[in-house]
C-alpha positions, 0 to 999 in steps of 0.5 A, a space after each residue: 551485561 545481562 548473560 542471557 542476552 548471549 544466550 543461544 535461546 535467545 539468538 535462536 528464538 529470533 533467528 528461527 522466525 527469520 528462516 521460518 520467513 526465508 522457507 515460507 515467503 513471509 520475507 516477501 514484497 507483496 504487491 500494493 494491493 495486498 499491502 497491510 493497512 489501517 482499518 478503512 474509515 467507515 462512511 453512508 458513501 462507502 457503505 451503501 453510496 452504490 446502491 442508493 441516492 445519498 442526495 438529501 435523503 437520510 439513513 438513520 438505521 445505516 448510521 445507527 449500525 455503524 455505530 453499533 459495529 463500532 461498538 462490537 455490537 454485530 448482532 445490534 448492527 444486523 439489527 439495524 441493516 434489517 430495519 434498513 433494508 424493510 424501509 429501502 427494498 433496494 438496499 444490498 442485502 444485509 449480510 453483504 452489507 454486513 461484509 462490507 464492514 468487517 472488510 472495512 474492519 480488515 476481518 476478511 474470514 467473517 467478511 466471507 462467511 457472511 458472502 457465502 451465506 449471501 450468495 445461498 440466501 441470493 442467488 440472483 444478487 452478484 455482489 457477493 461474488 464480486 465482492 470476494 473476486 476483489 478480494 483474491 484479486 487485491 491479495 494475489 489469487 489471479 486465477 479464483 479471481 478470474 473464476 468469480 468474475 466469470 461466475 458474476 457474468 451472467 448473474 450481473 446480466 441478469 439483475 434488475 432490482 435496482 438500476 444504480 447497482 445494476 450500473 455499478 456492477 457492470 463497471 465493477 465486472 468489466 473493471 475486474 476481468 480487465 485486471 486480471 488480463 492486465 495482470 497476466 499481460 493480454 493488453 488487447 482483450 485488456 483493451 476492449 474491456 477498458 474501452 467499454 467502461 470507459 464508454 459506460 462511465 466517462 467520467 472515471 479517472 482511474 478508467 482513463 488512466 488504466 486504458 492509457 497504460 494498455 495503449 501505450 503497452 501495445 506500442 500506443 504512446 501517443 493515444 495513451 498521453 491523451 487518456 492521461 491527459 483527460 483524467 487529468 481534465 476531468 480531476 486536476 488533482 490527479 498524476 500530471 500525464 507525463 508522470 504517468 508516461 514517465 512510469 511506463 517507460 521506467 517499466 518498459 526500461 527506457 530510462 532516457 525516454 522516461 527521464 524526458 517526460 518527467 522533466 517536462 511534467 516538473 517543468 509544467 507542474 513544478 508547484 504541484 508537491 505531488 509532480 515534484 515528489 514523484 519526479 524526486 522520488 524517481 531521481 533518487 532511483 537513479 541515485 542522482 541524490 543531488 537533483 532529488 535535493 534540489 527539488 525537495 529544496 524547492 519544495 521547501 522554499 515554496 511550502 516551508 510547512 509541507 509535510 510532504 516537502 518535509 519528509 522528502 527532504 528527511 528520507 534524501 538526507 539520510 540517503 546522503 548521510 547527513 543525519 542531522 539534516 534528516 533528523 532536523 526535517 522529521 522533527 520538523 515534520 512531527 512538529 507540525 503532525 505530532 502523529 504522522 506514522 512514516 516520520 515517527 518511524 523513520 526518525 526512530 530508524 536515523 536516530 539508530 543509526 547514531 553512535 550517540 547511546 542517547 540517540 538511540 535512546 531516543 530511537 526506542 522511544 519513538 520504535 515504541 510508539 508505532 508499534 503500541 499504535 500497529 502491534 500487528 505491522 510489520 514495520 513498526 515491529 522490525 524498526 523496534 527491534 532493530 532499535 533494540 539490537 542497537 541497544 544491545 538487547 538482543 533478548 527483547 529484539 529477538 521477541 519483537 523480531 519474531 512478532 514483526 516477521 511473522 506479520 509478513 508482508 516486509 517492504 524492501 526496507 524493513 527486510 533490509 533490517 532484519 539481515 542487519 540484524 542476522 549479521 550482529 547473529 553472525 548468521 550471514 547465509 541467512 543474511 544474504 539470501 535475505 539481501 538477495 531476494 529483496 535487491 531481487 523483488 524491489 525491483 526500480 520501487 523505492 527502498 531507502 536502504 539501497 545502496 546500503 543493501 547493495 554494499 553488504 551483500 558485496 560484503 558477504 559476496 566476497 571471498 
């Protein structure tokens, strides 16, 4: 064995990205919003479907700055938003949408440069606030969230350039002051904002289901079943209502209740893999890990080449401990979708698991994949570096720990992973603390490693 895998430098250099993440928050489940994404998919209807009719009408110069974006050409793309602009007057102006963009391209520093410089040039114009109000909103800064959208108020008031965004502003004003009360829990003034965009676009699935969760939190269950159940009218695809039902009360902590209306959404909604999933999904919580098999089974008789079927049946395997089961359904999955992330991740993840060296052999090669394709993920780094520790490479996990922390943002499973790997560092303060705040944070979401957590951090619990 190579002796600067024992080396203190390296168990140092792995473990003080850790303690960096403890003291910091990095080691931290950050809300959905906030979550780490790929790049967004950049499309005429994202970029300027707002402000413009899109029916039968063409925007050569639009398409023509994507492509330079694309190509890294911003000042060629700014170039062709002007040309836009000059030949449709009520396009945003370019520098917003310009933003647009690089927010669509996950750089936010020059998405914000660019909405300073907009709300100089056009005061008049709010879509710049707006703009960055969801931005702090969506990363957690409830109260510069709050401060812009009262900024926006008057200036949306005010603005009459152009009807089509003039409406979208004013769904997009109400739909973030109402977040913000939501967030800090003032469900009735949440209630008279939502009923007022509901009023101004009927049609909104997410007005529907957001104004049904404020009823049913001011004691409204039953108003609330009926906003749910016409979202579901107006898209069939979206959460059968007593899906949604069965959420709020899980949240609420009125599990019998909430048991209740997930077995009849599955009883009336049993062919749809979504229904199925979340009532699965919501089994496994509760660790009735043999009813959560019985509905992915079915899934699978139904849909023998769903992938959603195929995944669940992977993950309830592994909760199992069958993993050879699990294996099985992610190698079908890949299969089928050679280049489905979560499946290429969590087979690395049961390979590890393995005592077979080969099997983690194999883990390595499947690690690696996601991290070249997300060098800058979380996940992807830490299950590499877990696959590494398994392979006793210490030297090389600790490099890939440290890059993988650093990133922030670790979901429930992945923090479950690096007090794995504290304890092979026979760092178990470190290790608990990490246990203890992610049993903490994960709160009823979904974490995989669960009973796994709970049974280590009794471990070091114990005198």
């Amino acid at each position: 064995m190579d002796p600067r895998r024992q080396s203190p430098v390296f168990r140092r250099s792995a473990s003080l990205a850790v303690v960096a993440a403890l003291c910091f928050g990095a080691v931290r489940l950050p809300p959905a919003a906030a979550q780490e994404q790929p790049q967004e998919e950049v499309d005429l209807e994202s970029l300027i479907g707002s402000a413009v009719s899109l029916a039968n009408q063409k925007y050569p110069e639009i398409e023509d700055a994507i492509k330079r974006f694309r190509n890294g050409d911003i000042d060629g793309a700014r170039e062709y938003l002007e040309l836009a602009r000059q030949k449709t007057p009520k396009l945003p102006p370019t520098e917003v949408t310009l933003a647009k963009l690089f927010f669509m391209a996950r750089n936010g520093n020059a998405a914000r440069q660019l909405l300073e410089q907009a709300a100089v040039t056009y005061p008049d114009d709010p879509e710049s606030y707006l703009l960055v109000a969801d931005r702090a909103f969506a990363e957690g800064r409830t109260m510069e969230a709050d401060a812009l959208f009262e900024k926006s108020v008057g200036i949306v008031a005010k603005y009459d350039e152009n009807e089509k965004r003039k409406r979208n502003f004013d769904i997009r004003l109400l739909a973030g002051q109402a977040a913000v009360l939501e967030r800090r829990q003032n469900w009735n003034e949440a209630l008279d904002l939502l009923r007022k965009w509901t009023e101004l676009d009927p049609e909104s699935v997410t007005a529907r289901q957001r104004l049904g969760a404020a009823l049913f939190r001011t004691d409204k269950a039953s108003e609330a079943f009926e906003e749910f159940s016409k979202a579901r009218q107006i898209n069939a695809q979206s959460a059968h209502p007593y899906v949604l039902l069965g959420q709020l009360y899980t949240q609420q902590g009125d599990l019998e209740k909430a048991r209740k209306a997930f077995e009849q959404a599955y009883a009336e909604d049993k062919e749809s893999d979504q229904t199925a999933q979340v009532f699965a999904e919501w089994l496994l919580r509760q660790n009735e890990l043999d009813k959560a098999q019985q509905v992915a089974t079915a899934m699978r008789q139904r849909a023998p080449e769903s992938v959603t079927a195929l995944l669940l049946d992977g993950v309830i395997s592994r909760m199992r401990g069958d993993l050879k089961a699990a294996e099985d359904a992610l190698m079908k999955v890949l299969s089928i979708d050679p280049s489905n992330v979560a499946a290429t991740n969590f087979l690395a993840l049961v390979l590890a698991d393995s005592d077979k060296v080969a099997d983690q052999e194999k883990a390595l090669s499947y690690a690696q994949i996601n991290a070249q394709r997300f060098p800058n993920q979380s996940q992807p780094n830490i299950t590499l570096a877990w696959v590494l520790y398994r392979l006793n490479r210490p030297a090389d996990g600790g490099k890939i720990l440290q890059r993988g922390v650093q990133a922030g943002n670790l979901n429930a499973d992945s923090a479950y992973l690096v007090a794995r790997i504290l304890m092979q560092q026979e760092q178990k303060e470190n290790a608990q603390k990490v246990l203890e705040q992610v049993l903490q944070q994960a709160g009823d979401g979904m974490f995989i490693y669960r009973r796994d957590a709970e049974e280590l951090l009794k471990q070091l619990q114990a005198p």
